[in-house]
Each structure stands twice: as structure tokens, then as C-alpha cells.
C-alpha positions as CSV (number, residue, x, y, z in Angstrom):
1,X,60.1,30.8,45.7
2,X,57.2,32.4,47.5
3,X,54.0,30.3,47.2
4,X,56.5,27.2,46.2
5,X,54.9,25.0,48.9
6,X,54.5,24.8,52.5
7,X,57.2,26.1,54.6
8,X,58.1,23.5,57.2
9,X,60.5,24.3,60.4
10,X,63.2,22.1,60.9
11,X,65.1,21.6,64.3
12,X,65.9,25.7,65.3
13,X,67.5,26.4,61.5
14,X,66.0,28.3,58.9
15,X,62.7,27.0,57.8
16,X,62.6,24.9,54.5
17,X,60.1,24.5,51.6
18,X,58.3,20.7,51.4
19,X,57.8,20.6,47.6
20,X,55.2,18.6,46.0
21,X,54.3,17.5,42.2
22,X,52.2,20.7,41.6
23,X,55.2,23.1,43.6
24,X,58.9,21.5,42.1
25,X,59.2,22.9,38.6
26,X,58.3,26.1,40.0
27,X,61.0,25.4,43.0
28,X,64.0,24.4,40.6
29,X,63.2,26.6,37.8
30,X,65.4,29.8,39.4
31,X,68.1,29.0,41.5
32,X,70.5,27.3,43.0
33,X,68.1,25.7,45.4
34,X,69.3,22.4,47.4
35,X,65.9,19.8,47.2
36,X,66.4,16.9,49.6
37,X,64.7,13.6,48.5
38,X,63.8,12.3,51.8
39,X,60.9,10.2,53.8
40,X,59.8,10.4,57.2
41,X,60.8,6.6,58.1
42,X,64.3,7.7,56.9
43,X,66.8,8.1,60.0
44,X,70.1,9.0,57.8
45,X,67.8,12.0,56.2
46,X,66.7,13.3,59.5
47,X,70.5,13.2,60.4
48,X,71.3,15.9,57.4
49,X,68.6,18.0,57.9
50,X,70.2,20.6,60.5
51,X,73.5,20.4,58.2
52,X,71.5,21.5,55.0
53,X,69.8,23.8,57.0
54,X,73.2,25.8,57.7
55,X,74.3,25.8,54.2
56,X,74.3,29.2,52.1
57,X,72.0,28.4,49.7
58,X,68.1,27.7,49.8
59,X,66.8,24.4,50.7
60,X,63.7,22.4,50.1
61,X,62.5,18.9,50.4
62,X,60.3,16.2,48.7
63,X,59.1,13.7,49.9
64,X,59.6,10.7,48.1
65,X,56.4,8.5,49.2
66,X,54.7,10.8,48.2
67,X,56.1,11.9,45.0
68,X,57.5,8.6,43.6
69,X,57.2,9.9,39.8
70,X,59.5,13.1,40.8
71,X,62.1,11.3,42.6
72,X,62.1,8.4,39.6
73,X,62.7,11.6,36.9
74,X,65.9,12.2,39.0
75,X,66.9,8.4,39.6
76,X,66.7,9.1,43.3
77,X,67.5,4.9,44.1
78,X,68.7,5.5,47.5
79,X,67.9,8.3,50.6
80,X,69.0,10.7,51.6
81,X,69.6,12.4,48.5
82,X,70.6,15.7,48.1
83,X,70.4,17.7,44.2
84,X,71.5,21.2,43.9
85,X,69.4,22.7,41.1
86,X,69.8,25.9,39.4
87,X,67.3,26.8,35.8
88,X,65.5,23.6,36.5
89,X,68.5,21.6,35.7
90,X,70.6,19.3,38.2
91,X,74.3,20.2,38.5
92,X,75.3,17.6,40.9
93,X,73.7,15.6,43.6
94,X,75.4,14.1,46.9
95,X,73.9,10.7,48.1
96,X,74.2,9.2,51.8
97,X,74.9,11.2,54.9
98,X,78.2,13.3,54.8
99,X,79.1,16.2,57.4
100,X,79.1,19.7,56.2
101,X,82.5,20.2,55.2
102,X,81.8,17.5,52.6
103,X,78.8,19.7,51.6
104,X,80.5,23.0,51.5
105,X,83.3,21.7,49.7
106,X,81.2,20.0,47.3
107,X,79.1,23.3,46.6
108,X,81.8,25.6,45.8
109,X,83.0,23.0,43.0
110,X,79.6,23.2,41.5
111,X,78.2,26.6,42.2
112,X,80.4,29.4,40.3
113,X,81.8,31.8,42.9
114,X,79.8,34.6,44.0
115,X,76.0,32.1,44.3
């Protein structure tokens, strides 16, 4: 994911990728990768950032003022949303603010053991 986008540090966890239009099919096309749909104004997204940050897979974000086209290809309605991407195909997104057992459960029923 090197040269993906601009790395952005978040709160004292592992530093995460802001992904832009020219940057996300690049992003998703390996994988798994996590890509928060997020916007500054957005209090609940700022609330999930630390958790995503301590979650074993890779994490970026995109900002959806900015990049209302990407988030309407991926009918992001509401924020935060979270999609888990692996070979530039979505295999399951969580919506709303939910505590990290809720988002380590949910990745180890759609990431195959071992990712």
C-alpha cells in the first residue's frame, strides 16, 4: 500500500492511510484492508477511530466530503462506516459506532482464519 495516500496519525495507534479518488482502487485492490468512510464534522467516526486503529488488519480512511462519488459506489448513506475489502471487492461493512469486540467478532466471520 506504499504510495496509497497520505499517512495520517491518529490518537497514539498506528498510523492510517487517508485515501482519495486517485489512491482507493489501488488501496482495496490487495487486501483485507478496513477503509472508514468518515468526515471531520462527524463525532461517532472520531469515536471509532482508536478502536480500528487496534484492530489486526490495515486501516485507511476516506473522506466522504471530499469523495462523494466513492462513498455513493459503496452506498455509504450513513457515517461512520466501516468496509473490509479484500481484491477490490467489499466482504462486509459494519455501520454506526460499536466497541471492538463487535468488530473483532465481526472480522473473524468474514476474514478466513489465518488473514
Amino acid at each position: 500500500m506504499e504510495g496509497a495516500g497520505a499517512t495520517v496519525g491518529r490518537g497514539g495507534g498506528a498510523a492510517v492511510t487517508e485515501l482519495d479518488e486517485k489512491t482507493f482502487d489501488d488501496a482495496i485492490a490487495g487486501g483485507p484492508l478496513l477503509v472508514d468512510f468518515w468526515a471531520p464534522w462527524c463525532r461517532p467516526c472520531k469515536a471509532i477511530e482508536p478502536i480500528l486503529e487496534e484492530l489486526p488488519v490495515a486501516v485507511a480512511r476516506l473522506n466522504i466530503d471530499e469523495e462523494p462519488g466513492i462513498a455513493s459506489r459503496y452506498d455509504v448513506l450513513s457515517i461512520p462506516t466501516v468496509i473490509l475489502f479484500e481484491g477490490g471487492e467489499p466482504r462486509g461493512a459494519v455501520v454506526g459506532v460499536r466497541p471492538r469486540a463487535h468488530f473483532e467478532q465481526w472480522l473473524s466471520e468474514v476474514l478466513p482464519a489465518g488473514e
